[in-house]
C-alpha positions as CSV (number, residue, x, y, z in Angstrom):
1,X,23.9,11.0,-2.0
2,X,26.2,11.9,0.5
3,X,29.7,10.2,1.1
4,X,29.6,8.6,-2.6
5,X,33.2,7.6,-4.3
6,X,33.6,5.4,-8.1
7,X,33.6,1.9,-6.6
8,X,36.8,0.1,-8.5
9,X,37.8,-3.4,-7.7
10,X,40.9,-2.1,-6.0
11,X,39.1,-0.3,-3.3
12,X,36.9,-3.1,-2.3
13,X,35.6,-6.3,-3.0
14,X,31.7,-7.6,-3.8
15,X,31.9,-9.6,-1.2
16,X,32.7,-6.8,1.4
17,X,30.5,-4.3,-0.6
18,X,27.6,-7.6,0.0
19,X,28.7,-8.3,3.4
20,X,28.3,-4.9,5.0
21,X,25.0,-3.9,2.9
22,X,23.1,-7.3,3.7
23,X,24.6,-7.1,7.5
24,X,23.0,-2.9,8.2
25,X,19.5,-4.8,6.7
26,X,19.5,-7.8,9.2
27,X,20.4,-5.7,11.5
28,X,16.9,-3.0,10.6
29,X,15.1,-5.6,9.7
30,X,12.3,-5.1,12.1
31,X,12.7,-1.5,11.4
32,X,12.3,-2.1,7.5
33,X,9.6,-4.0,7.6
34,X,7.4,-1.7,9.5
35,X,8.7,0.9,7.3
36,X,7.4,-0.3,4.2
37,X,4.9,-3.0,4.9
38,X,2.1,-0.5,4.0
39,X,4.0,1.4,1.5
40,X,1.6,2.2,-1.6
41,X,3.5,0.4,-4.7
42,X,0.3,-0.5,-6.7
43,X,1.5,1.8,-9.4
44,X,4.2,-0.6,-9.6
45,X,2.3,-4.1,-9.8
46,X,0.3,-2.8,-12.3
47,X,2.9,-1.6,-14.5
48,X,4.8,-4.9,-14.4
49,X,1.6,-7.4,-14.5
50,X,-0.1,-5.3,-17.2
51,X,2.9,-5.9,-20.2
52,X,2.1,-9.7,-19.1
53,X,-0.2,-12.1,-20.4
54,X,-3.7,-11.6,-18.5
55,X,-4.0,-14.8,-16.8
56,X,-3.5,-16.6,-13.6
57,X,-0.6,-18.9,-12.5
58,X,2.3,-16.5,-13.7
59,X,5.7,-17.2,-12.7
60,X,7.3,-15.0,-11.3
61,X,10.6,-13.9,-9.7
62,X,10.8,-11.9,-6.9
63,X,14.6,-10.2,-6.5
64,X,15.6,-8.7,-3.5
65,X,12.4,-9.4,-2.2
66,X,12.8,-8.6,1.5
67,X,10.2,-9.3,3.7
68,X,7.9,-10.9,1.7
69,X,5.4,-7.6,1.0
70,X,5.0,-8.2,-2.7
71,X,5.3,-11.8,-2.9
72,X,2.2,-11.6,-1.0
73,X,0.7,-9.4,-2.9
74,X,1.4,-12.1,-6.6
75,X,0.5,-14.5,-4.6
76,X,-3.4,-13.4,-3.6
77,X,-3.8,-12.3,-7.1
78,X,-2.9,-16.1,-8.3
79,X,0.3,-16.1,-9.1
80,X,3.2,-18.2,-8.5
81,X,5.8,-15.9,-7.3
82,X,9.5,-17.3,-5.5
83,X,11.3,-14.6,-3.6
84,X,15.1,-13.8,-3.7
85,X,17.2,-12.2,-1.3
86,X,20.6,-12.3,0.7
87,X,18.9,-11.5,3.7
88,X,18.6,-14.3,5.9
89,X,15.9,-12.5,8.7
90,X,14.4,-11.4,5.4
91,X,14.0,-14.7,3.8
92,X,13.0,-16.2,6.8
93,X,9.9,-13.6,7.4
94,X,9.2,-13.8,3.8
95,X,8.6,-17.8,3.9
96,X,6.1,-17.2,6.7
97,X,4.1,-13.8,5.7
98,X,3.6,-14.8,2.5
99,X,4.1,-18.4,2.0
100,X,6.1,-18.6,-0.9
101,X,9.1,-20.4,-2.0
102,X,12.4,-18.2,-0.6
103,X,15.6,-18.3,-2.1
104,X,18.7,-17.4,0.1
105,X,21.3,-15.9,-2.5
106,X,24.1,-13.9,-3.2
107,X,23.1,-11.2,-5.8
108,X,26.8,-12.0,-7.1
109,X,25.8,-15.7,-6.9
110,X,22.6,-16.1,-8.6
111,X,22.0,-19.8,-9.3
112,X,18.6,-18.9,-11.4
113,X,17.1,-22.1,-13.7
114,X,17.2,-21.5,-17.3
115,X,13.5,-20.0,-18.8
116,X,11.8,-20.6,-15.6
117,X,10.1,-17.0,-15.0
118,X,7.5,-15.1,-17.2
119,X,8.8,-12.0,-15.0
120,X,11.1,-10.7,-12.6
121,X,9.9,-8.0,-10.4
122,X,13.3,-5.7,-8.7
123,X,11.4,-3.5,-6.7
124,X,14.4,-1.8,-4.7
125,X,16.8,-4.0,-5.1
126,X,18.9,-3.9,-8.0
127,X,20.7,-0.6,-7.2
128,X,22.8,-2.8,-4.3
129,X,24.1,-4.0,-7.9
130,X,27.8,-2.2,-8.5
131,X,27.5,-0.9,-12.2
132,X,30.7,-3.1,-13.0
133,X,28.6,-6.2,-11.6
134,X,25.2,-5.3,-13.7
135,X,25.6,-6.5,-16.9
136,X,26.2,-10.3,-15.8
137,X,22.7,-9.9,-13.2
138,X,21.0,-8.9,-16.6
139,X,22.2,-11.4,-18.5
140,X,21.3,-13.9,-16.0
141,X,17.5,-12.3,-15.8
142,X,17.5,-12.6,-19.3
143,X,18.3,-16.2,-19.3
144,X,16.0,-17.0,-16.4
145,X,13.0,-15.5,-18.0
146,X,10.9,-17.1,-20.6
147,X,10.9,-15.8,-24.6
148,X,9.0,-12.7,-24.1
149,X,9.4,-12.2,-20.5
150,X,9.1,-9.1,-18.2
151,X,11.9,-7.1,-15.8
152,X,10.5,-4.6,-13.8
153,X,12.7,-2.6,-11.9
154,X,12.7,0.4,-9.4
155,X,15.7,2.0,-8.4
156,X,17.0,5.5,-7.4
157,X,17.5,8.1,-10.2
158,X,20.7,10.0,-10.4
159,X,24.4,9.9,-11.9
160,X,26.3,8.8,-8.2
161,X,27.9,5.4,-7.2
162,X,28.9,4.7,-3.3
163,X,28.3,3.7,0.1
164,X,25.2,5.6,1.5
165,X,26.2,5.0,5.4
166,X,25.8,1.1,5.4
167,X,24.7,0.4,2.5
168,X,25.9,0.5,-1.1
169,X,23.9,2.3,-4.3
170,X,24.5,2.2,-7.6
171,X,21.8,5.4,-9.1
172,X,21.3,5.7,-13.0
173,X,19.3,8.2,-15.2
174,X,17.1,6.4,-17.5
175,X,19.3,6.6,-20.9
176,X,22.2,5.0,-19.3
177,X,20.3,2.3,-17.6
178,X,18.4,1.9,-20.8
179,X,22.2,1.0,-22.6
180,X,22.5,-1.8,-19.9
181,X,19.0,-3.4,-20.2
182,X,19.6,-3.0,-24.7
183,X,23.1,-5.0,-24.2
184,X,22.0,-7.3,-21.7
185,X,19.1,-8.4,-24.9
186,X,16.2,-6.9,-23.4
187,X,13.7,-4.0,-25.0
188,X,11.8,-1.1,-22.7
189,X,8.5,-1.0,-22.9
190,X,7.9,2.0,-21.2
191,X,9.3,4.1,-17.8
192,X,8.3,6.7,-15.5
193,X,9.0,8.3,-12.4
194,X,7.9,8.1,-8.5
195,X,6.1,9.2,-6.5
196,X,3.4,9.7,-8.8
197,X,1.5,13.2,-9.5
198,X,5.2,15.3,-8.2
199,X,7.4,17.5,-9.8
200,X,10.2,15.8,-11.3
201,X,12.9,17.0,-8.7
202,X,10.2,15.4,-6.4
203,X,10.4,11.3,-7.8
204,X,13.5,9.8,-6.5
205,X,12.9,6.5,-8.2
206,X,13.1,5.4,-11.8
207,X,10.7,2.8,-12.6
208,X,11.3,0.7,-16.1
209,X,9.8,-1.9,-17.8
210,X,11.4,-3.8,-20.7
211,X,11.2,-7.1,-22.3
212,X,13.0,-10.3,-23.1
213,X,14.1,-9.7,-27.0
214,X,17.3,-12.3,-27.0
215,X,18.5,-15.2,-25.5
216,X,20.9,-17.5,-25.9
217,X,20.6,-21.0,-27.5
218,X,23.9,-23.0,-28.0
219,X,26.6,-20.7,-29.2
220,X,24.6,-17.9,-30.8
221,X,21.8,-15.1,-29.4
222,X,18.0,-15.5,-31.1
223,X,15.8,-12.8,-31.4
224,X,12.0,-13.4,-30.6
């Protein structure tokens, strides 16, 4: 990744780091959504709806979940999915194409209900995450999924932290992201790399799924 430093909180704030990430989508967002409307990510919804229960009606979570591609996609298969983004032309596109419940919010703001969620589904997203910002977002999945719930994520691979022009990238091999997801009290079911059927210098993007193992109740963590 080109142009990459060590983000520290003296060099610049979440909020700028937010502000000028969330401001070069609005401003593409036309652009994205052509982009990757058609985009082939079926390798994905099956790895994330497979390690949940095989019925109808899930709840799910959505983060980061732009213009509204995958919601759509939970939704015809009878889910209940709710998006999340920061993107206001995002969330705006994604209450209409797919019909779902939006939710316009800071990534370093997340105001997430407590065991609401059977998964969350970050397709994309959670790499805007700073590394020194990740392990409160985890914790706050953990909290907002139900005992036994699912995280699927899909970020780039790599050992680099930085602004990418516009936008802002956080890019972990699996064992360190693994370390994150184990102290944030969730347990990886499996991973594996994309695109599919390529040469490992050839997939980009880390794909993981892990499950709820601990959550908190009053003062203390429980194990389920």
């Amino acid at each position: 990744m080109e142009n990459t430093y060590t983000m520290t909180k003296d060099s610049t704030s979440y909020q700028t780091i937010e502000s000028i990430t969330l401001d070069d989508y609005a401003q593409r967002a036309e652009q994205f959504w052509l982009g990757t409307r058609d985009h082939d990510v079926s390798q994905n919804y099956q790895a994330f709806l497979s390690a949940m229960p095989d019925k109808k009606g899930l709840d799910i979570l959505d983060f980061g979940c732009g213009p509204g591609r995958d919601l759509y996609y939970f939704s015809k298969q009878g889910h209940k999915p709710v998006g999340l983004d920061g993107c206001k032309p995002f969330c705006e596109r994604a209450r209409v194409y797919s019909g779902c419940e939006v939710l316009e919010q800071s990534f370093f703001a997340l105001d997430l209900e407590s065991e609401r969620f059977d998964g969350i589904f970050a397709n994309a997203s959670l790499f805007h995450v700073p590394s020194e910002e990740l392990p409160r977002v985890l914790k706050e999945f953990n909290q907002a999924l139900r005992p036994g719930g699912v995280l699927f994520t899909s970020s780039p691979r790599g050992s680099s932290e930085g602004w990418n022009g516009s936008r802002y990238g956080c890019f972990m091999e699996f064992e360190q992201y693994q370390e994150y997801l184990t102290q944030a009290g969730f347990s990886v079911l499996s991973h594996y790399y994309r695109p599919k059927d390529k040469p490992r210098e050839e997939q980009p993007w880390l794909a993981v799924v892990s499950k709820k193992t601990a959550y908190k109740s009053g003062s203390g963590s429980r194990h389920i």
